[in-house]
C-alpha positions as CSV (number, residue, x, y, z in Angstrom):
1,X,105.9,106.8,87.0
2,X,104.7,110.2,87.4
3,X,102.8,110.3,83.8
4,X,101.2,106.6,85.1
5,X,100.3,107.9,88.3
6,X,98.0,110.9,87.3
7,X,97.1,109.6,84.0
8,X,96.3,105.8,84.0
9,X,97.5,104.2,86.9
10,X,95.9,100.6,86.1
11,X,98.1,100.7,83.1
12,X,100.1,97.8,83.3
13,X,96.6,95.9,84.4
14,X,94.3,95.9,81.8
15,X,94.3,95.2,78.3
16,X,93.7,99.1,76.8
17,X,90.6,99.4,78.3
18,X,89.6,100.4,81.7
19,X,86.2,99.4,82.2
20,X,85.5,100.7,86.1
21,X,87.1,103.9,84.6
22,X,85.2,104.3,81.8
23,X,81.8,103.3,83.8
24,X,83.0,106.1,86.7
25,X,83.2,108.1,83.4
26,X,79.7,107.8,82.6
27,X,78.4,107.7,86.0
28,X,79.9,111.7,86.0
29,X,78.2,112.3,82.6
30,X,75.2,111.7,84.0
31,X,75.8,113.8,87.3
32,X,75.8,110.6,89.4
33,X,79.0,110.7,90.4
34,X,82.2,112.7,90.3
35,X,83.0,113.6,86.7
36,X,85.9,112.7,85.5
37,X,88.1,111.0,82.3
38,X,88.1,107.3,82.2
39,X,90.7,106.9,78.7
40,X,93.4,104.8,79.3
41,X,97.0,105.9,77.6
42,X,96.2,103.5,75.0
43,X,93.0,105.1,74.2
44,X,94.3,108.7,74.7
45,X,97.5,107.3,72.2
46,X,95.1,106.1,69.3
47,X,92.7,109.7,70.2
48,X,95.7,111.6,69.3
49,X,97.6,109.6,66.6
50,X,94.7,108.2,64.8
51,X,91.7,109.8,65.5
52,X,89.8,113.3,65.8
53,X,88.9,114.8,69.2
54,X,85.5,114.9,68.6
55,X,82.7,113.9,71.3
56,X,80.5,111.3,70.0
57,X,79.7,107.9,70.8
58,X,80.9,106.6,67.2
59,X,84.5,107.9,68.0
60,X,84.8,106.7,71.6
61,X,84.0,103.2,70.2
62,X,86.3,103.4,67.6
63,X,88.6,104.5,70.2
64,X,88.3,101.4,72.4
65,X,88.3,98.9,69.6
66,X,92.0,100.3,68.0
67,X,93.2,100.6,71.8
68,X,92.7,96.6,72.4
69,X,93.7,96.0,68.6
70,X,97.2,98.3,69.8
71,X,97.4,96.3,73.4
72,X,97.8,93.2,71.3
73,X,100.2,94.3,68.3
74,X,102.6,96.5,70.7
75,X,104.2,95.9,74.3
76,X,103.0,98.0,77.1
77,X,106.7,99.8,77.1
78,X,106.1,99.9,73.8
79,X,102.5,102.0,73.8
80,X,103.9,104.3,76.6
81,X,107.1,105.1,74.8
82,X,104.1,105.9,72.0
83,X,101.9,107.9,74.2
84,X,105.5,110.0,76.2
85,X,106.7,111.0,72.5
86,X,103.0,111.8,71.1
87,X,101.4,114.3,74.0
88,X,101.4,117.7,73.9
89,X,104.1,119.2,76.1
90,X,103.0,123.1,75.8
91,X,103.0,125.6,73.1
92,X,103.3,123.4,69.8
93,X,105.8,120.7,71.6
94,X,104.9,117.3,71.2
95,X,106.8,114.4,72.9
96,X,109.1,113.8,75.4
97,X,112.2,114.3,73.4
98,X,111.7,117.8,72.2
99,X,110.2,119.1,75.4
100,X,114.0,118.2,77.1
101,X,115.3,120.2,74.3
């Protein structure tokens, strides 16, 4: 609940997009607004496994089309479980499992 909490707490609400998050995201690019991330789990899960993490406009799109593509092959519990045992934990540690090690 944690992880949800900070990271994407509309996650069991949308369908692997967020789109007020991703349009507060923009606002902040443009200095309108508060800058800050607007990338789901889903889309920070498909960034990490399946992507670069390079900023351009191609990527991001890419991005959100695999992230709805994923919310419709996989379960939420499913994509999390994804996401927990795919992020970085700290100095080459990736996933939940080996970080408890």
């Amino acid at each position: 609940e944690a992880i949800l909490s900070i990271e994407d707490d509309q996650f069991y609400r949308h369908s692997g997009i967020d789109i007020p998050g991703i349009l507060k995201s923009i606002c902040g690019e443009f200095g309108v607004c508060q800058k800050r991330g607007g990338s789901t789990i889903t889309q920070q899960f498909v960034k990490n496994a399946f992507l670069s993490s390079e900023r351009t406009y191609t990527r991001k799109l890419k991005e959100l089309i695999l992230a709805v593509k994923l919310e419709h092959a996989f379960t939420k519990d499913q994509i999390l479980e994804m996401y927990l045992n795919r992020i970085p934990y700290g100095s080459n540690v990736y996933g939940v499992e080996l970080a408890a090690r």
